[in-house]
C-alpha positions in Angstrom: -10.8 26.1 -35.7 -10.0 22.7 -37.1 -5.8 23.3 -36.2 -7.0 24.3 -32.7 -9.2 21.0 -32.4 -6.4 18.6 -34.0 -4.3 20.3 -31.4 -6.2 19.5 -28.5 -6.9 16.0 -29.7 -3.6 15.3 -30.2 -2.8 16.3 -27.2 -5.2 14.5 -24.9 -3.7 11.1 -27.4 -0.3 12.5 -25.8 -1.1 12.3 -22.5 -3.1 9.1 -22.5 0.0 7.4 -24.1 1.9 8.8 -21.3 0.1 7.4 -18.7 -0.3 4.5 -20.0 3.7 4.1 -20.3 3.9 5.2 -17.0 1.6 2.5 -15.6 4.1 0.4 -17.4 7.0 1.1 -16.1 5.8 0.7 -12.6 3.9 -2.1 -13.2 7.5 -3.7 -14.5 9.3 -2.4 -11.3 7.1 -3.7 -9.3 7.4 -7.5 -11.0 11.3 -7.1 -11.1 11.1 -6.2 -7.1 8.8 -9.2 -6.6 10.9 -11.7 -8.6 13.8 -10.5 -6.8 12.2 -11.3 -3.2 10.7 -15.0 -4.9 14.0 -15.4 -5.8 15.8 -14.7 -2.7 12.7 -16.4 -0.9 13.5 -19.8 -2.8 17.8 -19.5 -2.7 16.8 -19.2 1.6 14.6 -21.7 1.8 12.4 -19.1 4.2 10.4 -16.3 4.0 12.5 -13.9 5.5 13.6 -11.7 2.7 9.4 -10.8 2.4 9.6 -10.5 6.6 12.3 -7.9 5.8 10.8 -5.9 2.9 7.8 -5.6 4.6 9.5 -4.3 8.1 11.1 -1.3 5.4 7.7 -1.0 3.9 6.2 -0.3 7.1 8.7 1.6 8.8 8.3 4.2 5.9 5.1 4.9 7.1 3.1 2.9 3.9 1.9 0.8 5.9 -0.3 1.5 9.6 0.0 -1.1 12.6 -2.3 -4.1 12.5 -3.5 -6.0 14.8 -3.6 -9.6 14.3 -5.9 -10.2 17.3 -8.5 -8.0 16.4 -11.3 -9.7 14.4 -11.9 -8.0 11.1 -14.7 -5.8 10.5 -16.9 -6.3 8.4 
């Protein structure tokens, strides 16, 4: 009984340390790809580069039309 229960324990501290990584490495893609469009943004002089990333985010469907018009609910 105590193998089976050092087992399971050690497997839930498996996964938990896997997911944590995981948040990790996204979290450090996610910087990278932001550093890169600063970047870009700064070398330019204009905010273009961010115009442009957002125009692919959007056309892959993350992102749904907004209308700037339209107050905001509340």
């Amino acid at each position: 009984m105590v193998d089976l229960l050092g087992e399971l324990v050690i497997c839930i501290v498996t996964l938990c340390f896997g997911l944590l990584i995981s948040f990790q490495m996204a979290h450090i893609y996610h910087v990278r790809k932001i550093t890169r469009i600063a970047r870009r943004c700064i070398d330019s002089g204009t905010i273009a580069p961010v115009l442009v990333e957002l125009e692919k985010v959007h056309q892959m469907g993350y992102v749904k039309d907004v209308d700037i018009d339209e107050p905001m609910k509340e």
